[in-house]
VMD Tcl script that draws the C-alpha trace (Angstrom):
set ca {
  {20.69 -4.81 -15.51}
  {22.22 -3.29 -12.41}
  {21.52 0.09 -13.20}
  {18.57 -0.61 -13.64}
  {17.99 -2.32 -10.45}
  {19.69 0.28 -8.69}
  {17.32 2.97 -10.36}
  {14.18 0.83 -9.58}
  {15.32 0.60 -5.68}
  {16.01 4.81 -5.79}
  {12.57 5.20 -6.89}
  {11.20 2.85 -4.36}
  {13.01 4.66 -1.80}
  {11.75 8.26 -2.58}
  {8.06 7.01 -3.22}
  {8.49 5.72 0.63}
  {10.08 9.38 1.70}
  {7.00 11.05 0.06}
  {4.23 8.70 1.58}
  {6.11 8.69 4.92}
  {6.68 12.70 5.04}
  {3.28 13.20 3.41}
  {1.29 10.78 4.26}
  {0.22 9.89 0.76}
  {-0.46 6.29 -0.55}
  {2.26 4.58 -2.44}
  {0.63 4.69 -5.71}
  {-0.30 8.84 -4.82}
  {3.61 8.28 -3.91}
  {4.44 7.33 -7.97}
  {2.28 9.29 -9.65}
  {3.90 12.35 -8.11}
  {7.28 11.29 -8.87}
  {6.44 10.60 -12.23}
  {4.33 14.07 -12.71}
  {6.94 15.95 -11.76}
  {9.37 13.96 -13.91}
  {7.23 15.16 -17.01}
  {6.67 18.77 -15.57}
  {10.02 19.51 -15.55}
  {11.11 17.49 -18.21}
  {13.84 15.24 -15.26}
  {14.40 11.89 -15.55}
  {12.60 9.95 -12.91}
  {15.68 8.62 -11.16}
  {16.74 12.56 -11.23}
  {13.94 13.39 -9.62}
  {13.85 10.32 -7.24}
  {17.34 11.07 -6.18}
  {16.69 14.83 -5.13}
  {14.01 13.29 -3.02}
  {16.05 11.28 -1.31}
  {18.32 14.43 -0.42}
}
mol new
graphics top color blue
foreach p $ca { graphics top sphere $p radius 0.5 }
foreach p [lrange $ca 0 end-1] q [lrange $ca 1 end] { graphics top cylinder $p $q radius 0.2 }
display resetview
């Protein structure tokens, strides 16, 4: 349960560092994360956390 709480909030933090540096709605936000998730075959917290770097 706390993974996955922690995962949720590391994906809610990189959606907010796109649509801050980007200036892209949160849901616009998601569906990139989640796009490039797929693309690249990267788990979404993966992806989330290079974000965040």
């Amino acid at each position: 349960m706390r993974h996955a709480v922690g995962s949720h909030a590391t994906v809610d933090q990189a959606i907010g560092v796109l649509t801050a540096s980007h200036q892209l709605a949160p849901a616009v936000g998601s569906e990139v994360l989640r796009e490039v998730s797929q693309h690249t075959n990267t788990k979404l917290q993966t992806v989330a956390e290079t974000v965040i770097a």
